[in-house]
N, C-alpha and C positions, 0 to 999 in steps of 0.2 A: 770311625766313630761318628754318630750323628751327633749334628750340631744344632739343639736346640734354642728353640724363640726365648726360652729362660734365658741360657747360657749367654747368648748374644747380647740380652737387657742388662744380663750383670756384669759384665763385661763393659759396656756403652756409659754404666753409671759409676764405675768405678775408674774409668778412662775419660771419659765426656768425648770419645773420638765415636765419630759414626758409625751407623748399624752394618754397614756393608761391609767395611774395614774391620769391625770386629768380628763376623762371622768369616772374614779371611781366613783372618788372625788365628780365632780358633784352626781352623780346618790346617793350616798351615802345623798349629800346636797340637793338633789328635785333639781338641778340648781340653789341655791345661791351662786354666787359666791364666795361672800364672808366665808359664809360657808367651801363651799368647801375649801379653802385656810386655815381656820383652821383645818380643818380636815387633812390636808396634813402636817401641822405643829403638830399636835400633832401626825401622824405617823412616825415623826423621820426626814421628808424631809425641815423642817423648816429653815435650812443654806441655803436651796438654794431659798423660797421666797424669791422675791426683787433683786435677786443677774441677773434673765435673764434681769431685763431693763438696766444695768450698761453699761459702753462704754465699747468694746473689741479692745482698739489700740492695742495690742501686740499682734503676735503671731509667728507661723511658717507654713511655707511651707514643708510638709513632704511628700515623695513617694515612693514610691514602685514597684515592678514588675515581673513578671516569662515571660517563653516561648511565651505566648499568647500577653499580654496586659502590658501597665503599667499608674501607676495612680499618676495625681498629685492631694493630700488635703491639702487645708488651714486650719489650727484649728486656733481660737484667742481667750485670753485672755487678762485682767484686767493688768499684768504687767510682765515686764519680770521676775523677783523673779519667780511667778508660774512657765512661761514656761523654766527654767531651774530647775526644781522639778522633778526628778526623776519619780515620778507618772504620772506627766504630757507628758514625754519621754515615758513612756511604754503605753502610751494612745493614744499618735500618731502612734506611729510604731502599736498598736495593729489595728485601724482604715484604717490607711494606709491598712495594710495586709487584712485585714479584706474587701476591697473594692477591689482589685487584686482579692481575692478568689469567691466574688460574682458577680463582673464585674456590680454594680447596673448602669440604665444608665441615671441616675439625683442625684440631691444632696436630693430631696424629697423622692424619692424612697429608697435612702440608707439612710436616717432617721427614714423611715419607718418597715424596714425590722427586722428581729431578728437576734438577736447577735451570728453568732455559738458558742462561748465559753460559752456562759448562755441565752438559749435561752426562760430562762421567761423574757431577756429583750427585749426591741428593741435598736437600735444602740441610736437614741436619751435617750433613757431611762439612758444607760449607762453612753451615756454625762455627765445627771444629776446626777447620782451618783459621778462623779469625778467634778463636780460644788460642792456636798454636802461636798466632801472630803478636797478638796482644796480651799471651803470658796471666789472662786471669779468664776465669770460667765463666762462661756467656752463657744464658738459656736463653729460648724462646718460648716463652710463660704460656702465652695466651693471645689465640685471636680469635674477633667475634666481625662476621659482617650484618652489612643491612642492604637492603633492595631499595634502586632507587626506580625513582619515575610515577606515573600513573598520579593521583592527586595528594601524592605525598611530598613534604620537605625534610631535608636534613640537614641540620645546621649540627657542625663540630668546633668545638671550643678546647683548645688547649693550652695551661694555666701552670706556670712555675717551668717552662722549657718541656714541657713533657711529662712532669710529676703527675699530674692530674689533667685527666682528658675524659672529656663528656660529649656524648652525641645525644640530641634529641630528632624526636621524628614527630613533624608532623600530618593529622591527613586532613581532609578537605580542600585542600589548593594546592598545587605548584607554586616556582616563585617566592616560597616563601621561607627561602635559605636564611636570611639575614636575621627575620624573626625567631630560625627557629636557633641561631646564632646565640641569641640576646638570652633565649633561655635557657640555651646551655651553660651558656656564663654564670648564670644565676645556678645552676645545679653546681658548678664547680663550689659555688660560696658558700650554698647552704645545707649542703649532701644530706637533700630528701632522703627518706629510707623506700617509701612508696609514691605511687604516680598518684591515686586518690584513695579515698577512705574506705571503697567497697573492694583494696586489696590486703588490705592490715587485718594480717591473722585472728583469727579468730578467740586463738590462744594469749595473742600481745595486747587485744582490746580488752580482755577479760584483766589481765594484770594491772592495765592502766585504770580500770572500773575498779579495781581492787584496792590500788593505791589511791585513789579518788576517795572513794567510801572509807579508808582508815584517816582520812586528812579532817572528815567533817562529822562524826562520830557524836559530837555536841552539840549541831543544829539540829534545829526541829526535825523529825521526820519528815514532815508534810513539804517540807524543802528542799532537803535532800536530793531526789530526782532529779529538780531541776539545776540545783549545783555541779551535779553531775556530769550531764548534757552540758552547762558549761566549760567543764574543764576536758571534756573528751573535745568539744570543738576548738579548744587551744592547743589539744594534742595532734587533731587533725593538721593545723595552721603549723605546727613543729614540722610531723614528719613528712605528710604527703603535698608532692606537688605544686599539684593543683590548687592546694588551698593556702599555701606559703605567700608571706607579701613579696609582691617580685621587686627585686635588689635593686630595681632604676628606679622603682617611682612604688614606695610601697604604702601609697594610696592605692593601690588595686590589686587582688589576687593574679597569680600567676596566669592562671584561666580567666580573669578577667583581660587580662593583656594581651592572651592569645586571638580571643575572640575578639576584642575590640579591631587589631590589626587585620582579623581574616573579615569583618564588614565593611573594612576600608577598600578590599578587593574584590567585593559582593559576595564575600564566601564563608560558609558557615565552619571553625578550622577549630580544631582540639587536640591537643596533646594525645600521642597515641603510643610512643614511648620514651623512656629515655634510660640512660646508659650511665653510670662514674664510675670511671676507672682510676685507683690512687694507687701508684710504686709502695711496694710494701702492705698492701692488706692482703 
């Protein structure tokens, strides 16, 4: 019987044991599922049937990075207990590393790939093994990288052990890790929704114009407008950025901070991204 790329995913989601082992599994069982899932319990992986459908609220946000790149991964787990397990520590940092060194450029791809430390596994494989060890269901959610070098900075700020982690990037200078540090601190605080105002949908400024104009319905017309353009730029100052007071000294906008620091170094420096990541959204 052939053993289909469906059969193997429902198979993998209903076991949380890896793709390779599952398409064994099948081929061993002619494609009974069921089968196969015994067959996977009586080779020892029996802790981890049942364990991939369970909720994963907990986890951490873990990263990494050298000369080139650096990478933000989400792992989550079944409860915090686990993710303060020492096993489960050297399972992020090994993944973490493990994603820096291969630079995979999806979460599929570096699921797929083999493990350098033992490469009869693949990265999913190994999940399952520390699913088997640790007795609750571990995912690996989500990774995103970023490029370093050239006149860019990245500063990474991580907030509550891991709950919340924020990279910003800046361009115009090198060197300017620690600044771009300071604001990703500040995004952990104040989770911008946008970097500036010429990214806010076209659709959510129309809303906030909408709720603006039902709020002042009794002033003059002739006034209005300009109430308007007030309260869009407090909406600005809310969501994006750039125009947020930044959390150390909010005497000056976020952009005015960046820039102040990037003339301290002769360089003209602005905010060019930035990243929050919170466990559980």
């Amino acid at each position: 019987m052939t053993i289909t790329a469906q059969m193997v995913m429902d198979l993998r989601k209903r076991t949380g044991v890896g793709m390779s082992k599952c398409k064994e599994a099948l081929s061993e069982a002619n494609g009974d599922i069921e089968e196969a899932i015994h067959i996977l319990r009586k080779k020892g992986i029996a802790s981890a049937v049942k364990k991939g459908g369970r909720e994963t609220n907990e986890g951490v946000v873990g990263f990494a990075e050298d000369n080139e790149v650096a990478y933000l991964v989400e792992v989550n787990a079944e409860t915090d207990f686990v993710i303060q397990n020492d096993r489960f520590k050297e399972f992020l940092k090994n993944i973490c590393d493990e994603a820096v060194a291969t630079k995979p450029a999806s979460i599929e791809a570096f699921l797929a790939q083999k493990y350098s430390k033992n490469a009869a596994l693949m990265i999913d494989e190994y999940r399952a093994e520390i699913v088997h060890s640790l007795g609750e269901n571990i995912q690996i959610k989500r990774i995103l990288s970023f490029k370093k070098g050239g006149d860019q900075s990245l500063g990474i700020y991580s907030h509550m052990g891991g709950k919340i982690v924020c990279a910003v990037v800046l361009k115009g200078a090198s060197g300017m890790e620690e600044v771009a540090k300071d604001v990703a601190m500040h995004v952990a605080a104040e989770a911008p929704d946008f970097l500036k105002p010429e990214e806010v949908p076209a659709d959510v400024l129309a809303k906030e114009e909408e709720i603006a104009r039902s709020q002042i319905q009794n002033k003059p017309p002739e006034i209005q407008d300009k109430i308007i353009q007030g309260k869009l730029k407090a909406y600005y100052e809310q969501a994006c950025l750039i125009n947020q007071k930044f959390v150390k000294d909010p005497s000056m906008s976020v952009a005015d901070f960046v820039a102040a620091e990037g003339k301290k170094a002769g360089k003209t420096v602005e905010i060019a991204e930035f990243v929050r990541w919170q466990i559980g959204e």
